[in-house]
C-alpha positions as CSV (number, residue, x, y, z in Angstrom):
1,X,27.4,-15.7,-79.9
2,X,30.9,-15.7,-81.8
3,X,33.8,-13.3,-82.7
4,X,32.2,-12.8,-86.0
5,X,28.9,-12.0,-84.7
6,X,30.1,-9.3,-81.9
7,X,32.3,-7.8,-84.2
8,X,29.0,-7.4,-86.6
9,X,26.9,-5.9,-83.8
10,X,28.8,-3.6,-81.9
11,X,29.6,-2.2,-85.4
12,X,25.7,-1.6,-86.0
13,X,25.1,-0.1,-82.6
14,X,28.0,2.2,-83.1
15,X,27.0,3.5,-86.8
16,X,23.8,3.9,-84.8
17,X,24.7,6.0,-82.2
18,X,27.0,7.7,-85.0
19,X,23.8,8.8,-87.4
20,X,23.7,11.1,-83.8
21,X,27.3,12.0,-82.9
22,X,29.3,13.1,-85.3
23,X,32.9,12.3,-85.1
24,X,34.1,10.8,-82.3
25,X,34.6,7.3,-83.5
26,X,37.4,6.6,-81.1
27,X,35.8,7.5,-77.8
28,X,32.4,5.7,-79.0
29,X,35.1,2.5,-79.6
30,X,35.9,3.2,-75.9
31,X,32.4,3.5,-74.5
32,X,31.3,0.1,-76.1
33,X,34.4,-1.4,-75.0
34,X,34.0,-0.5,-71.5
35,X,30.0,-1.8,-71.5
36,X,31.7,-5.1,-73.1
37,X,33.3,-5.7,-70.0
38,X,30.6,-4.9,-67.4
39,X,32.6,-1.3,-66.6
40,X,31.8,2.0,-65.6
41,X,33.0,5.3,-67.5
42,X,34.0,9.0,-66.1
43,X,33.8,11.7,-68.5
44,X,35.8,14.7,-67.5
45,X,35.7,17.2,-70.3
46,X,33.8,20.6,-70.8
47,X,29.9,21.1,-70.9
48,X,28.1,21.1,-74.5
49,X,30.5,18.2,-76.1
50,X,26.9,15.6,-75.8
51,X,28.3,13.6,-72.9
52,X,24.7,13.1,-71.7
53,X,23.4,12.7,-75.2
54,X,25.9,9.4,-76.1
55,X,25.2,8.0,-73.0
56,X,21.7,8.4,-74.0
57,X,22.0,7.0,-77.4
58,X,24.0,3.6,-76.6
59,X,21.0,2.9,-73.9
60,X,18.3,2.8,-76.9
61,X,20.7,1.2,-79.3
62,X,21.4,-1.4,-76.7
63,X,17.3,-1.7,-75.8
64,X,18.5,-0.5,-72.2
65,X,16.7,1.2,-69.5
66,X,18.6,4.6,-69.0
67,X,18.0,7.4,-66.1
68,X,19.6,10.6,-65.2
69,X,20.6,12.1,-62.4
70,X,21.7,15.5,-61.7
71,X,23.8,15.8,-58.9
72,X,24.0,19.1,-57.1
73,X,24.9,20.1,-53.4
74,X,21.3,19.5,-51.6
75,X,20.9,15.4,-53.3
76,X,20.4,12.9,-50.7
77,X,21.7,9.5,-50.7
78,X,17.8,8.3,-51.1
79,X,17.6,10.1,-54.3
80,X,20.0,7.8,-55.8
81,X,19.4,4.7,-54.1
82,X,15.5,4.9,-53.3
83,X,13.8,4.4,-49.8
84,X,11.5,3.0,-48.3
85,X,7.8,4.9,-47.4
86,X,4.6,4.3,-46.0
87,X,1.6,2.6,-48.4
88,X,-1.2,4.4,-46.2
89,X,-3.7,1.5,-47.9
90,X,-1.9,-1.7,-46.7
91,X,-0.4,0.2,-43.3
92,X,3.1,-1.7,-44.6
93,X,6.4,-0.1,-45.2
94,X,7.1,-0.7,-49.4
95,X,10.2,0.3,-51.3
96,X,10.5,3.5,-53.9
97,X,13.5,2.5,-56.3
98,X,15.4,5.4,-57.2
99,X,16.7,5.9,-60.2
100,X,20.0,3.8,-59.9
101,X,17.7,0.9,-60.4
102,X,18.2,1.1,-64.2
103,X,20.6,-0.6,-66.7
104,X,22.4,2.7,-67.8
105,X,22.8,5.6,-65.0
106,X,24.0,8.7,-65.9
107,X,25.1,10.7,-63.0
108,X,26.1,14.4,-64.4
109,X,28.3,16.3,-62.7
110,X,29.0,14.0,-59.8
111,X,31.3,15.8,-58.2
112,X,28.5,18.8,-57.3
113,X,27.2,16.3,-54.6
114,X,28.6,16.0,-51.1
115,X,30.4,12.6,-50.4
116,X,28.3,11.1,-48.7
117,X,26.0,11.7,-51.6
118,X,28.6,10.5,-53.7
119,X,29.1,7.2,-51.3
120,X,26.2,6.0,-52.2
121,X,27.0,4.9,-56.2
122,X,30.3,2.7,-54.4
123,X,28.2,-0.5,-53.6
124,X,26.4,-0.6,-56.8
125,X,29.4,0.2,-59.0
126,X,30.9,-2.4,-57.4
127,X,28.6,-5.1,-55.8
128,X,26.0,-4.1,-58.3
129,X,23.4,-4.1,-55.4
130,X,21.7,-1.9,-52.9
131,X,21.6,-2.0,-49.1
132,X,18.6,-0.3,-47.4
133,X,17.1,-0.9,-43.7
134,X,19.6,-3.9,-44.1
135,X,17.8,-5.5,-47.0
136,X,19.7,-6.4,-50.5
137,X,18.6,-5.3,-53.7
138,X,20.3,-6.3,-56.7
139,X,20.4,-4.3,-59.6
140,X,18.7,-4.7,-63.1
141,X,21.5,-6.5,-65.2
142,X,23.1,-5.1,-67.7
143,X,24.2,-2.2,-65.2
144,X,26.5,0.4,-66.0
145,X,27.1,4.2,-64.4
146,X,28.3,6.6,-66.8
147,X,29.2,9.8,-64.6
148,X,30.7,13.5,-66.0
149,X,32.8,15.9,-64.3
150,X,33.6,19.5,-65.7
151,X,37.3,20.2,-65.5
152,X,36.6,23.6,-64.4
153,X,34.2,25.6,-62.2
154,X,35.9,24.0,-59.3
155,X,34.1,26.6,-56.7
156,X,31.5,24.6,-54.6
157,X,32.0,21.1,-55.8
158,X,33.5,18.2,-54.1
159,X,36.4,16.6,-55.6
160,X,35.9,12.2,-56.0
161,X,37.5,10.2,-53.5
162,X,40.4,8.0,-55.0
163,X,38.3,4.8,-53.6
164,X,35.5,5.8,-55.8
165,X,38.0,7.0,-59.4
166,X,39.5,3.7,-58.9
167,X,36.0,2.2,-59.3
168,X,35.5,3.5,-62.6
169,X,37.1,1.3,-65.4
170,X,38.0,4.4,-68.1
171,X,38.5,8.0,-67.8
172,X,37.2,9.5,-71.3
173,X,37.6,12.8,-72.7
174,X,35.5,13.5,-75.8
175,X,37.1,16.3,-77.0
176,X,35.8,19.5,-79.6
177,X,34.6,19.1,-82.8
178,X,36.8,20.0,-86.1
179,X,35.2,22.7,-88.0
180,X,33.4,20.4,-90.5
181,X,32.1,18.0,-87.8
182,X,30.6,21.2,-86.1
183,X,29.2,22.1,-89.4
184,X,27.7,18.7,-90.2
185,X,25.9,19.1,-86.3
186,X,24.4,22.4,-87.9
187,X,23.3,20.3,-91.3
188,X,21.9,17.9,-89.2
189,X,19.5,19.5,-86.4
190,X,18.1,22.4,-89.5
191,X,17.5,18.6,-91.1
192,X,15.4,17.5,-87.9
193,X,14.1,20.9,-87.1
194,X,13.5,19.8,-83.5
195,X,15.9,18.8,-80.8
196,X,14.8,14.9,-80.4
197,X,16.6,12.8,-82.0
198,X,16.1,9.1,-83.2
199,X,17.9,6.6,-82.5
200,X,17.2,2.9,-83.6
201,X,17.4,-0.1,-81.0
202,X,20.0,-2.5,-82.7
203,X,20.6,-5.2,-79.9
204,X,18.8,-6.3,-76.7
205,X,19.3,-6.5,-73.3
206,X,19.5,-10.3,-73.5
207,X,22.2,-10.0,-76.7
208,X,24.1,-7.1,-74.7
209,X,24.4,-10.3,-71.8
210,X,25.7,-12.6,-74.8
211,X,28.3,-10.6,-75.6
212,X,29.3,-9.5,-72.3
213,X,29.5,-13.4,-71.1
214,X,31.6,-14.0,-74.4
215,X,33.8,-10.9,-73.8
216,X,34.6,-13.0,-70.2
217,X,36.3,-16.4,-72.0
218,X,38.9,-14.9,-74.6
219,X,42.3,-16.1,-74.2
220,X,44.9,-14.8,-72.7
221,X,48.4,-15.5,-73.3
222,X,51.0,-16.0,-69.7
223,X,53.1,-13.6,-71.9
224,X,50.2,-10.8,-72.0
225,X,49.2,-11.0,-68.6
226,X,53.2,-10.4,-67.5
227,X,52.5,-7.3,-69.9
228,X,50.2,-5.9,-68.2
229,X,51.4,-6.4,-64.4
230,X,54.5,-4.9,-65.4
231,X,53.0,-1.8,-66.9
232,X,51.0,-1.6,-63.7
233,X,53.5,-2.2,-61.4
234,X,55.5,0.1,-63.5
235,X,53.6,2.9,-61.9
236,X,54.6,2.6,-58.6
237,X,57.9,2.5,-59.3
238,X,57.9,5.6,-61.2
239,X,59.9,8.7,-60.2
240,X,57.3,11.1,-60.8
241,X,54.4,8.9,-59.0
242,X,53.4,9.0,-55.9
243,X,50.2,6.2,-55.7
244,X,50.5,4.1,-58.3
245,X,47.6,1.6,-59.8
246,X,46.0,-0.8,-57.8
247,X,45.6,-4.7,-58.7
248,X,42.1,-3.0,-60.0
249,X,44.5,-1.6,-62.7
250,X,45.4,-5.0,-64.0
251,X,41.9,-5.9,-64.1
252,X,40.9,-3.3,-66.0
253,X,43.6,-3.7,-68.8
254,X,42.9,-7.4,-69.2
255,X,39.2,-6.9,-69.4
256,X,39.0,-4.4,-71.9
257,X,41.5,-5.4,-73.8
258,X,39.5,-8.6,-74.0
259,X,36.3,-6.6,-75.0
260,X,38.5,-4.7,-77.7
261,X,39.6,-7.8,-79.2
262,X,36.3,-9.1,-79.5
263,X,35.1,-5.6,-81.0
264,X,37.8,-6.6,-83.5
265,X,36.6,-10.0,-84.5
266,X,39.1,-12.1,-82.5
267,X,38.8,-14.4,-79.2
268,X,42.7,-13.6,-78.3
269,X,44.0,-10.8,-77.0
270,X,47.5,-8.7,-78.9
271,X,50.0,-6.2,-77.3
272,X,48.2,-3.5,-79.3
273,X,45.1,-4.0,-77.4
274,X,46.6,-3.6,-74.4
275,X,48.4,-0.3,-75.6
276,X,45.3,1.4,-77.0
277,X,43.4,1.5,-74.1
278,X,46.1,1.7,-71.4
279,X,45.9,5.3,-71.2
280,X,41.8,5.4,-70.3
281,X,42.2,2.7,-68.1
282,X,45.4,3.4,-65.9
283,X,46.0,7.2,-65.6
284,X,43.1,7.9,-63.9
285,X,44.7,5.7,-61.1
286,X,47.4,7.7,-61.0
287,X,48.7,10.3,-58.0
288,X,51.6,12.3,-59.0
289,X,54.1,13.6,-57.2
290,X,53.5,17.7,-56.4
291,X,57.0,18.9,-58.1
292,X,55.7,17.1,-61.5
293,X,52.3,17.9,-61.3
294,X,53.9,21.7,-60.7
295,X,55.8,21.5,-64.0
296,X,52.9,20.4,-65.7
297,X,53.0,16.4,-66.2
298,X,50.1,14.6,-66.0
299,X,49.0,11.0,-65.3
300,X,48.9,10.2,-69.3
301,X,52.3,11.4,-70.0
302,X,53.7,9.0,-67.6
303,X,51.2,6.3,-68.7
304,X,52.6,6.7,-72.5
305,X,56.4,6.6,-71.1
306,X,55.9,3.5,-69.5
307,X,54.8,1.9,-72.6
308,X,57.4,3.0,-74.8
309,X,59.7,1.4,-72.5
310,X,58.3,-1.4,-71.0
311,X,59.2,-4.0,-73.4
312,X,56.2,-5.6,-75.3
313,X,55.9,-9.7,-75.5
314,X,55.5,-11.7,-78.7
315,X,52.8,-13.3,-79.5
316,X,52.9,-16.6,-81.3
């Protein structure tokens, strides 16, 4: 696997998933940059924008395993995670894997299930394993969790703990459709006259794990990674914050930046890919102060004024 090469594919698996979404270039840029780098996604935009249906489409392009769940107030923890029951045949306890034992999970509308509920993606987003009757599980690899939350409807739902948003490496919105890209969604399902669609597998799961262990040695200038700690560490020094970004904000800005410079055909990483997905990456990490928050900032505007003044490195 080279630059050249990733470059090529993630291109195919994007036009792929684009003969399905129209539009929406830029957030399916964001997507494959975040499964690049091993990370998890949290769409927070309205219902009816196909949240569910591009998650859905990079699992087949990617020739990945991909399950659903819908969380809602009565979900158990052992719906996610599985349990273990009773093989009357044998007389012996045997595990049932739920469906987190996938590579891509999409949990929809996470934030309808209690917390404890909700508790029980943390180890596998992060140790990418499962605990039960103290035994340890790893997961199917590649594993990703691509959850959604609907900015409105707040009545009976149960707002994400910042342990767990911090454990999600982007915060997408995907945004309405223009007028003609609406149209063209008309054009195309009278063209399939059924709700199905196709979708072609482009890569596998083994080539996904090629590009994600390539994505983990691109260089990084001393210069860059000062970048980046002081955008993060720009946050908690801001007037209008009141929690800045973790050290998991850093992280998350070198490693996707890493997978978007790959995406672009290079094994180095530029200030610009730093700047384009600093935004995704860092707001999300964000608490703002109640007066701003009142007057109507939000976590991206102070994101985007910290990198108009944080002075960007050259590169040589």
């Amino acid at each position: 696997m080279n630059a050249e090469q990733l470059m090529r594919t993630c291109g195919q698996i994007m036009d792929e998933v684009g003969t399905v979404i129209v539009g929406k270039r830029g957030v399916m840029e964001k997507v494959m940059v975040s499964i690049l780098c091993r990370g998890h996604i949290l769409f927070e935009d309205y219902p009816g924008l196909a949240k569910t249906l591009m998650a859905n489409c990079f699992a087949r392009s990617l020739g990945c395993d991909f399950k659903r769940i819908q969380f809602t107030p009565d979900l158990l923890p052992a719906d996610i995670t599985g349990s273990f029951v009773l093989d009357r045949t044998t007389g012996q306890f045997v595990l049932r894997k739920g469906p987190i034992f996938t590579n891509i999970l999409l949990a929809d509308e996470i934030n309808r299930a209690p917390p404890k509920t909700q508790a029980a993606l943390l180890e596998a987003m992060q140790e990418k394993q499962v605990t039960l009757e103290g035994q340890t599980h790893p997961l199917p690899q590649p594993f990703a969790v691509m959850a959604t939350q609907n900015p409105i409807e707040f009545e009976g739902t149960y707002p994400l703990p910042e342990a767990q948003i911090d454990r999600f490496m982007m915060r997408l919105a995907v945004g309405y459709p223009s007028a003609p890209e609406e149209a063209e969604i008309l054009r195309r399902r009278r063209k399939r006259a059924k709700d199905e669609v196709e979708i072609r597998q482009v890569c596998s799961k083994e080539t996904l794990l090629e590009m994600q262990e390539y994505v983990e040695g691109m260089h990084v200038e001393e210069s860059l990674e000062q970048y980046m700690v002081q955008l993060v560490t720009s946050t908690r020094a801001h007037r209008q914050v009141e929690v800045g970004s973790s050290p998991r904000g850093s992280l998350a800005l070198m490693r996707l930046s890493s997978a978007r410079a790959a995406m672009q055909g290079r094994d180095y990483i530029l200030p610009d890919d730093v700047k384009e997905i600093a935004v995704e990456a860092l707001a999300h990490r964000l608490i703002l102060a109640p007066d701003p928050w009142i007057r109507g900032v939000r976590p991206a505007n102070v994101i985007v004024e910290i990198l108009n003044t944080v002075p960007v490195p050259k590169v040589g």
